[in-house]
N, C-alpha and C positions, 0 to 999 in steps of 0.2 A: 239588583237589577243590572239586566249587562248591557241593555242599550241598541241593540239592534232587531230587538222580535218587535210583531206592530201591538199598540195596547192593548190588541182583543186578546191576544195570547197570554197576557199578563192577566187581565180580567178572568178568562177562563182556569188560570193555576191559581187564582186566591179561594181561600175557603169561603163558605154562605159570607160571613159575617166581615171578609179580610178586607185590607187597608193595602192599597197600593200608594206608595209616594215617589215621585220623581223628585229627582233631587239632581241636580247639573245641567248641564245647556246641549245635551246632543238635540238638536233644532228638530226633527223630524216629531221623536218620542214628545217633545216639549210644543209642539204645536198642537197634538194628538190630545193630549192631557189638558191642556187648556181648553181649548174646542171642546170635544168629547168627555173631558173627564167631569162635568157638571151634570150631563144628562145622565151619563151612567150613575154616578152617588144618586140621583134623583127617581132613578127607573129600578134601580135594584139596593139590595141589602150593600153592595159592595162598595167600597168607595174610593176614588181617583182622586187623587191631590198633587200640587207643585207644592215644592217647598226652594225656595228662591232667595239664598243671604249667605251672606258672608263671613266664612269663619273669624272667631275673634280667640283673642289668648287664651280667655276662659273657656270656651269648647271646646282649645285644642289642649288644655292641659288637662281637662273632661276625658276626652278621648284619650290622652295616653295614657291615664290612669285604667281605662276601660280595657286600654290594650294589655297593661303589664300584670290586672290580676288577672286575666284571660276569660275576662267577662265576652270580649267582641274576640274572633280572630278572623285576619284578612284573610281570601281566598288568592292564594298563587294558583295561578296555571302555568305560567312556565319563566324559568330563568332565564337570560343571556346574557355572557359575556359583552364586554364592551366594544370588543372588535368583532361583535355579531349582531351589532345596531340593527344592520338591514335586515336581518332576519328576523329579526324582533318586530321590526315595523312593515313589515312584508305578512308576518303571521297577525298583528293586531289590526292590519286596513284586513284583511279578510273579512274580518266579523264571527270568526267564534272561539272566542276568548272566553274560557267561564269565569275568569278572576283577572286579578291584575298580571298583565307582562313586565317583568322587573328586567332591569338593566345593571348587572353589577360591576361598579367602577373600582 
């Protein structure tokens, strides 16, 4: 999820039966989800969830292993240089970023 559509849209791109999970603190999505996301699991097949905790060694050594047999892979949208910060953070306050904006030092 990229954090800037409002939940209907996300509701509306899951299939009959999908599982939406928020996961991070962008305040607006994460209020939407709270509020909202009980009635919706409740009124339709679909369902809205937080998911709220903090990485620990063991999920993050989960995760790299997930990353290295290329079981998961992150979604880039775009690279920058390091003396192209502002650009980088000039394109990601926009809001449409479909993956991460990387910074390479």
């Amino acid at each position: 999820m990229n954090g800037y559509h409002p939940l209907s849209a996300y509701k509306r791109a899951l299939k009959p039966n999908g599982r939406f999970v928020h996961v991070g603190r962008s305040g607006t999505q994460l209020f939407q989800t709270l509020n909202f996301g009980p009635f919706i699991s409740m009124t339709s097949k679909k369902e809205m969830r937080n998911l709220l905790q903090r990485a620990n060694q063991n999920d993050l050594i989960y995760l790299k292993e997930l990353l290295e047999d290329e079981k998961i892979k992150p979604v880039i949208d775009r690279r920058y240089k390091i003396n192209e910060v502002q650009e980088a953070f000039r394109y990601f306050a926009e809001g449409h970023a479909q993956g991460k904006v990387i910074i390479t030092i």
